[in-house]
Every structure is written in structure tokens, then in C-alpha cells.
C-alpha positions as a LaTeX table, in Angstrom:
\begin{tabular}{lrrr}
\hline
Residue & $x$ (\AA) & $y$ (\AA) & $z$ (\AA) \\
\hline
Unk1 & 163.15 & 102.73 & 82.31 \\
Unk2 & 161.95 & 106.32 & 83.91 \\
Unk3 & 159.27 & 106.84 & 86.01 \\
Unk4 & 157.08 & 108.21 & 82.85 \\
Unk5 & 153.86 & 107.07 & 82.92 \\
Unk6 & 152.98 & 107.50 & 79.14 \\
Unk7 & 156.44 & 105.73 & 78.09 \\
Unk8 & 154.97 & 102.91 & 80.98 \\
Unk9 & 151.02 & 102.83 & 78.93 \\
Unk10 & 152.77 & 102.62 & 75.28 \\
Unk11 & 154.89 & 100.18 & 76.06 \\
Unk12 & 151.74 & 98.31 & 77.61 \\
Unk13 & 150.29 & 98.88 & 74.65 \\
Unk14 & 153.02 & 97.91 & 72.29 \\
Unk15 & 153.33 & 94.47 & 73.93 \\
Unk16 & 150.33 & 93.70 & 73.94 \\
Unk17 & 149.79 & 94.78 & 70.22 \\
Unk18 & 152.79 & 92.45 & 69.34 \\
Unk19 & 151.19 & 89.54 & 70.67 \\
Unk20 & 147.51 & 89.95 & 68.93 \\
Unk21 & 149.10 & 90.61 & 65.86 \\
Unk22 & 149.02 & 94.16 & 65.28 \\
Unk23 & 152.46 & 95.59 & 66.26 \\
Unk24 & 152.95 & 99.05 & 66.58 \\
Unk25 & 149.15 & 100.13 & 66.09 \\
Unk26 & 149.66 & 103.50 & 68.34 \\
Unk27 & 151.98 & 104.81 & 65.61 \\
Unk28 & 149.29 & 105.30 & 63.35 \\
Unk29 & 148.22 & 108.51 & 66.24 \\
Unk30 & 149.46 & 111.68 & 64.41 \\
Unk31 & 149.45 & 112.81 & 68.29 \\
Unk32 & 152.53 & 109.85 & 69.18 \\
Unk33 & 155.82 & 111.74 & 69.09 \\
Unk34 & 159.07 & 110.40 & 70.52 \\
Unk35 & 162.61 & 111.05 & 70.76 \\
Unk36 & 165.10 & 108.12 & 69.93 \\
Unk37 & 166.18 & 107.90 & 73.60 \\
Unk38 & 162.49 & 107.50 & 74.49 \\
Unk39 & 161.84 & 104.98 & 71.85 \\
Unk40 & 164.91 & 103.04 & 73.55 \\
Unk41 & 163.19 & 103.73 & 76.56 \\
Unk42 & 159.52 & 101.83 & 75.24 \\
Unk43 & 162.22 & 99.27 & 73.63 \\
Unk44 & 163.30 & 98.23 & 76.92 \\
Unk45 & 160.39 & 98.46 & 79.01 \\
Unk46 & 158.60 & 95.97 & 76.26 \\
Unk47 & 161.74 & 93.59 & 76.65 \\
Unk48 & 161.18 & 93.86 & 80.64 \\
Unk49 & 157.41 & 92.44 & 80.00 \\
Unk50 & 158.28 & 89.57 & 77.91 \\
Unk51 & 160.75 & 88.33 & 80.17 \\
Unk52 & 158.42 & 88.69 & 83.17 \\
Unk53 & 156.03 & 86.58 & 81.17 \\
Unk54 & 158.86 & 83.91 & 80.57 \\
Unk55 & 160.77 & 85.00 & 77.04 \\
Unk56 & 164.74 & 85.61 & 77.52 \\
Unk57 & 167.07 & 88.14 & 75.34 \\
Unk58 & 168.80 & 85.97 & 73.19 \\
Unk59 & 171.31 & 89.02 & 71.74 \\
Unk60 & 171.03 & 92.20 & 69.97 \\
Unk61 & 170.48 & 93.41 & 66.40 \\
Unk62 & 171.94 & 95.99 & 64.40 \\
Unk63 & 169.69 & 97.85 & 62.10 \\
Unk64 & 168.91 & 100.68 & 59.40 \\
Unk65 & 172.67 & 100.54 & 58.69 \\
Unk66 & 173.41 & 99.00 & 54.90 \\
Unk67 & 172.66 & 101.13 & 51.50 \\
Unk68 & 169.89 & 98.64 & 50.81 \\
Unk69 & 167.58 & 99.00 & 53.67 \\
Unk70 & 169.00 & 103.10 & 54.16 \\
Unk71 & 167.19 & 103.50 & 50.68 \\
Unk72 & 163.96 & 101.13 & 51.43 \\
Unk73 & 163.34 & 102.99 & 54.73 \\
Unk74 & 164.27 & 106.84 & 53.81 \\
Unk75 & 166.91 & 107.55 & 56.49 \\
Unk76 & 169.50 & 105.88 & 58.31 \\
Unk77 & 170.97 & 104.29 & 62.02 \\
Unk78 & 172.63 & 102.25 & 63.11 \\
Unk79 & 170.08 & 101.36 & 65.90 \\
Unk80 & 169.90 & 98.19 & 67.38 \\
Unk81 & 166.96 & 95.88 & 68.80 \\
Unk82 & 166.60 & 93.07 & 71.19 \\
Unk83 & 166.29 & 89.52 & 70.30 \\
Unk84 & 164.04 & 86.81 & 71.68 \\
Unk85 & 164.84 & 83.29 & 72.49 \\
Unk86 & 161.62 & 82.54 & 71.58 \\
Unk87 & 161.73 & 83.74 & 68.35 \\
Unk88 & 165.40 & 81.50 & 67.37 \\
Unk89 & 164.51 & 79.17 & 65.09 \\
Unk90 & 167.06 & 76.91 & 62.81 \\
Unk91 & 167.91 & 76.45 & 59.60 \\
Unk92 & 165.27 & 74.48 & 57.90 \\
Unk93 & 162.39 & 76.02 & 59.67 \\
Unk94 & 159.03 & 76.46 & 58.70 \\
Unk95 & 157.53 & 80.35 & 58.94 \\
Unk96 & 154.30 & 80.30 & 59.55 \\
Unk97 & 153.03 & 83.36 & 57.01 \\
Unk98 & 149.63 & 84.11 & 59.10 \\
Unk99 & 151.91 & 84.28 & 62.36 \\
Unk100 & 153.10 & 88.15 & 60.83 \\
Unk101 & 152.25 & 91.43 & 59.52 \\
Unk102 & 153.77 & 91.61 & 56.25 \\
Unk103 & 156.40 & 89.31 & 57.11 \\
Unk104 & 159.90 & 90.16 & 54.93 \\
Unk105 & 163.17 & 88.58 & 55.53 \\
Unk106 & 166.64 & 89.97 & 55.07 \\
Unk107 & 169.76 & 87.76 & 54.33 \\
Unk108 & 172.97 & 88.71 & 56.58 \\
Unk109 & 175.69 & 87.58 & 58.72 \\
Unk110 & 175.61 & 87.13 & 62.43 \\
Unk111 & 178.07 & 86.51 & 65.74 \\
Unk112 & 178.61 & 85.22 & 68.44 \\
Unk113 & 179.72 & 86.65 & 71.50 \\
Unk114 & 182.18 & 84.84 & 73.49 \\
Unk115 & 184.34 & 85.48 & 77.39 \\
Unk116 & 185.33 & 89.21 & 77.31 \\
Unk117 & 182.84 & 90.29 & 74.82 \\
Unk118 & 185.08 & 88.45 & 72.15 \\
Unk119 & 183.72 & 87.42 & 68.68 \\
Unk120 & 184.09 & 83.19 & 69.14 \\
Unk121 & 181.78 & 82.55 & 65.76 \\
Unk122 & 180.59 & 83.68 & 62.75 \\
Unk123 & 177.36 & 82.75 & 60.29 \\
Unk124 & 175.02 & 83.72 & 58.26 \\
Unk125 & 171.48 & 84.22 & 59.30 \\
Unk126 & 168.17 & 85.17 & 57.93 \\
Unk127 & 166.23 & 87.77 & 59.72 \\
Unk128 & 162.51 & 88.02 & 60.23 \\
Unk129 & 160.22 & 90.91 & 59.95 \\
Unk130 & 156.93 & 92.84 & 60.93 \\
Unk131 & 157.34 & 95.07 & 57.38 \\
Unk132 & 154.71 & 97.91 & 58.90 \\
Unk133 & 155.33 & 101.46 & 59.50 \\
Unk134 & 152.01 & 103.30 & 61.13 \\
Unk135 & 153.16 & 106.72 & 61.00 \\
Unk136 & 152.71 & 108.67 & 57.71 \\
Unk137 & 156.60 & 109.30 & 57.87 \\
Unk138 & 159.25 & 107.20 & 58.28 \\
Unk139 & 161.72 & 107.22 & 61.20 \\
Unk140 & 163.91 & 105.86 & 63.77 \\
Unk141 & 161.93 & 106.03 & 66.85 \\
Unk142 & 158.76 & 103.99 & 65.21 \\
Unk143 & 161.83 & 101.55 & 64.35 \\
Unk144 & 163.33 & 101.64 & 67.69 \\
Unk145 & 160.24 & 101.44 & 69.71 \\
Unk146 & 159.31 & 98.58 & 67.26 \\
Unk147 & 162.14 & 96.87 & 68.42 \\
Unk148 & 163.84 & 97.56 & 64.77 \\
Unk149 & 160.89 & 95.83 & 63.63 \\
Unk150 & 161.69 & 92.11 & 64.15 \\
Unk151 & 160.29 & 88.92 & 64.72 \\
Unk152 & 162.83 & 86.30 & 64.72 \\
Unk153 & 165.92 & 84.96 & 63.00 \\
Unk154 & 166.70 & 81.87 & 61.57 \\
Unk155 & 169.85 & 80.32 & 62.73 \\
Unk156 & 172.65 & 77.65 & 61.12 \\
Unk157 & 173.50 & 75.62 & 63.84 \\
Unk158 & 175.52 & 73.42 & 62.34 \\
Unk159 & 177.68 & 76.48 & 61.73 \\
Unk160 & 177.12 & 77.83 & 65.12 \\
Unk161 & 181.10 & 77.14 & 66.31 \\
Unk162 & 182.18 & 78.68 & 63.13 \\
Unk163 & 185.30 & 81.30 & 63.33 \\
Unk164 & 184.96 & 84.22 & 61.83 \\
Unk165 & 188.33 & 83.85 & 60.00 \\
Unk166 & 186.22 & 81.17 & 57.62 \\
Unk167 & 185.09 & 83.70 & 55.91 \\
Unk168 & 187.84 & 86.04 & 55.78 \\
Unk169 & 188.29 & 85.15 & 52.03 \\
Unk170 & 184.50 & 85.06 & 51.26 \\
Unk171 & 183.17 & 88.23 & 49.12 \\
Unk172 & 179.65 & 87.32 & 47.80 \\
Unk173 & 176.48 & 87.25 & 50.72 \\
Unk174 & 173.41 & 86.16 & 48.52 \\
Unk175 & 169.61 & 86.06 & 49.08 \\
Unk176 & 167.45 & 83.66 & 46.71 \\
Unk177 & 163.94 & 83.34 & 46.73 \\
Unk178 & 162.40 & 80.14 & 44.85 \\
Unk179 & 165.41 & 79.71 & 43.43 \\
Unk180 & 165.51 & 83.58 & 42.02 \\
Unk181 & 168.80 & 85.89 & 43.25 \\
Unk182 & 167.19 & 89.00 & 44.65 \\
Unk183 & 169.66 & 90.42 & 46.26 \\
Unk184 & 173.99 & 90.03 & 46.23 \\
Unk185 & 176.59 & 91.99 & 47.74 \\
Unk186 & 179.34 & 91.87 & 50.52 \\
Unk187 & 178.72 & 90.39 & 53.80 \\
Unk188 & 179.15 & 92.78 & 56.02 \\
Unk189 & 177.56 & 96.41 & 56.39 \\
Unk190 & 179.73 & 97.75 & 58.26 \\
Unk191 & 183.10 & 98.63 & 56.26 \\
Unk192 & 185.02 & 97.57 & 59.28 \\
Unk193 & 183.54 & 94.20 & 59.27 \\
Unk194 & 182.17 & 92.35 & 62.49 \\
Unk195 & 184.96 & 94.05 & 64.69 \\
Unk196 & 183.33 & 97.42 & 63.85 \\
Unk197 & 179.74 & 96.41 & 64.45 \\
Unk198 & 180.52 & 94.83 & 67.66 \\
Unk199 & 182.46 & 97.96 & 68.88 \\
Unk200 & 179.30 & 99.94 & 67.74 \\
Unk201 & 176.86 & 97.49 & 70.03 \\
Unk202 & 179.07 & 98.03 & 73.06 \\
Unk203 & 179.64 & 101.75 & 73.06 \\
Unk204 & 175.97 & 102.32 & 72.36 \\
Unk205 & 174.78 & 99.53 & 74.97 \\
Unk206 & 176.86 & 101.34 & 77.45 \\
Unk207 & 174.98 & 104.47 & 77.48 \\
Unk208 & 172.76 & 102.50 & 79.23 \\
Unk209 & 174.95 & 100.63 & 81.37 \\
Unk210 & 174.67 & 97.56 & 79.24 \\
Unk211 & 177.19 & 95.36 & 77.30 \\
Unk212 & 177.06 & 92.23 & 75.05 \\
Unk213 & 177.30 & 88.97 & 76.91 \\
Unk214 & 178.54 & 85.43 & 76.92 \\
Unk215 & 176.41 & 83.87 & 74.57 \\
Unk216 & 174.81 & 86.55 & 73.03 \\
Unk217 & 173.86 & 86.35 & 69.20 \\
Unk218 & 174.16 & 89.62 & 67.26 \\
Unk219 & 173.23 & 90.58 & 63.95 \\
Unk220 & 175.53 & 92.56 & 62.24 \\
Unk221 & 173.34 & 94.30 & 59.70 \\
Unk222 & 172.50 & 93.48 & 56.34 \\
Unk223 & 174.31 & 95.38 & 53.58 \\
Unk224 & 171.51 & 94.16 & 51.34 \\
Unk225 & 167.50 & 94.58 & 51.72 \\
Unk226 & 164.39 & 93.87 & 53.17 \\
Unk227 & 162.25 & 91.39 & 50.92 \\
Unk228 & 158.83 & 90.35 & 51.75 \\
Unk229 & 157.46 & 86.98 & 51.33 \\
Unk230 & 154.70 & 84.93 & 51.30 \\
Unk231 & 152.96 & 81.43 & 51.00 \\
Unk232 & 154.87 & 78.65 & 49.85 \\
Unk233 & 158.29 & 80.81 & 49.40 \\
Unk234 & 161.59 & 79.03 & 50.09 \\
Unk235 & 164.29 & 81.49 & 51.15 \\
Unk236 & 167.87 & 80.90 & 50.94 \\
Unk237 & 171.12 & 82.51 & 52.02 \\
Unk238 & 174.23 & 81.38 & 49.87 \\
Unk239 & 177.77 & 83.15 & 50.49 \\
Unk240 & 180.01 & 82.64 & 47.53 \\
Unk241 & 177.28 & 80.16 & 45.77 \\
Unk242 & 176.86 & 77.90 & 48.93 \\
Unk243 & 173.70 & 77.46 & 50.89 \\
Unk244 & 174.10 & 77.85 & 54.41 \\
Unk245 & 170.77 & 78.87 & 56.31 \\
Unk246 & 167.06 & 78.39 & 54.42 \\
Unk247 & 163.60 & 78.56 & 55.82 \\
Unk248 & 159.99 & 77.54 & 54.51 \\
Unk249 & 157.08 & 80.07 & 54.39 \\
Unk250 & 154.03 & 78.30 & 55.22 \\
\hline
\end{tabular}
């Protein structure tokens, strides 16, 4: 990060919003303007602090990118987030409701990076949320400084050595909610598939002199929605009719 002082405070501030439970308060200052490279910029500077304070980057997301969520939000990315290893949780999990701010999920499929920046696995994931916007409009530098506005993912590890060519012949990603279908379509947002989103990580990532690693888990982007949830919901992501990743909300 540069050597700007109110980039330095906000991010300050944005940290330590995230942990008491209010993330992203300072958007809700008609005054707060940013640029997206300055929201990357906050992005960053936030990751730096949780990792001083012991937190890791498990990976990257990929956000703002299918029709669903281009619709729900009013404009559109790709822009991509951090995630935490502190934040992985697996398939089975129980969400603690009271733990977010308007905590909505979104169903989608995920990779992992291998040697070389290769794809080695492929699986589907469900994505956590902080569903809050502060400012009175929408737009990609709240998201970005918001770290794309999530807080956690829910992981299959049992599939976690899947190939991606499993689900070469697969053409139905699902969401269910208590049972309900909310949300169907394709599994990947990206018409190029998990090739395309990865390419899309790494050119962006370099701008900054950054790449995907070893190990890495990255969210492709969901080609669906965001739904919220709450109390007692049981959330589950099917591809072609089979369940493969569900979590509690508590």
C-alpha cells in the first residue's frame, strides 16, 4: 500500500469495524469517495492487519460477475476479494446468524490452485456474506474496499481432490433453502469456464505484482444470486440434483 495516510486511517477503521460487527460503517459518510484502485489499496492494507494479528489468505474470490448478482447490485466487475483461513469452514457447518450483518449466501463453484498456477481441483462451495451497502449508491469501490463483501465460505472436503473434468458433463448448479430451489443455472459465470476466471485472477493480481499460489482456493463467481438467510435455515448446493456442500444457520 502507498504512503497515504487517509487510505492508512480507513483501513484502520474498516478492520476494526469488521471485527465489532459493523463492517464498512465509514461508507455511510457522503464525504468517503474512492477510486477502485484505492479501494484495492484499503483491500490490501486490511488483509496486511489481519495477518499481523495471526489470520492467513487462504485464496481469492471473484465477484460482481454473473447476471444474478449484476442485477441485485446495479452494476458490474469482475473484482475480486481476499479470503481468510479463518473464515474456511466445511461442509456441514453450523453459521452462527448473530456472528453477521445480514448474512446471505451464494451457491457456486470453486478451485484449486495447484504447481504453476494450474487448476488441480474443482467443487462447489457456498459463499458467505456481510449483505450491507452504507453508501446511498451502489458501487465497486464500497465492494472492493469491503473485501467484495465476504465473510467466509463453506468448503466440501471430501471433494477437495476433485478434477475439474468431473464436471465437464454437469449443466445444472442449484441452491435450496429448507428444501425450496431458489436459484438454478450453469455452474460457471464466466462463459469460458474456470480456465477463463483463473486467467482473469492472474492478469488482474499482476497489476500488483501478485499471482495465485500453490494451494490457493478461488471462487469462481456465482452465475446465480445472493440470498439472505436466517435462523434455523439449512442451505444446500446440489449440481445436477446431488448435494454436495450444506451448512446450518444457527
Amino acid at each position: 500500500m502507498g504512503p497515504d495516510p487517509r487510505l492508512e486511517v480507513l483501513a484502520e477503521r474498516q478492520w476494526r469495524d469488521y471485527r465489532s460487527g459493523r463492517p464498512g460503517s465509514a461508507f455511510a459518510d457522503p464525504g468517503l469517495v474512492l477510486t477502485l484502485s484505492e479501494a484495492y489499496d484499503v483491500q490490501a492494507e486490511v488483509a496486511r492487519l489481519r495477518c499481523e494479528e495471526g489470520d492467513t489468505v487462504a485464496g481469492h474470490k471473484i465477484g460482481c460477475i454473473g447476471p444474478g448478482v449484476v442485477e441485485q447490485f446495479g452494476m458490474a466487475g469482475p473484482i475480486y476479494a481476499r479470503l481468510f483461513g479463518s473464515e474456511r469452514r466445511r461442509s456441514g457447518a453450523v453459521i452462527r446468524h448473530k456472528d453477521h450483518t445480514n448474512l446471505a449466501i451464494e451457491g457456486e463453484m470453486a478451485v484449486r490452485i495447484g504447481a504453476g498456477g494450474a487448476i488441480v481441483a474443482a467443487f462447489p462451495v457456498i459463499e458467505l456474506h456481510n449483505f450491507v451497502f452504507r453508501a446511498p449508491r451502489k458501487t465497486l469501490a464500497e465492494l472492493v474496499a469491503n473485501n467484495g463483501i465476504n465473510a467466509g465460505v463453506v468448503v466440501p472436503h471430501h471433494l477437495a481432490e476433485t478434477p475439474v473434468e468431473r464436471w465437464l458433463g454437469a449443466k445444472n448448479l442449484s441452491v435450496e433453502i429448507n428444501g425450496k430451489v431458489v436459484a438454478s443455472g450453469p455452474l460457471w459465470a464466466f462463459s469460458g469456464g474456470p480456465e477463463e476466471a483463473v486467467a482473469w485472477l492472474r492478469s488482474n493480481l499482476g497489476l500488483c505484482g501478485r499471482s495465485p499460489t500453490s494451494g490457493d482456493l478461488v471462487l469462481t463467481g456465482t452465475p446465480l444470486g445472493l440470498y439472505p438467510v436466517k435462523p434455523d435455515d439449512r442451505v444446500v448446493v446440489k449440481v445436477d440434483d446431488e448435494i454436495h456442500v450444506d451448512c446450518v444457520i444457527a
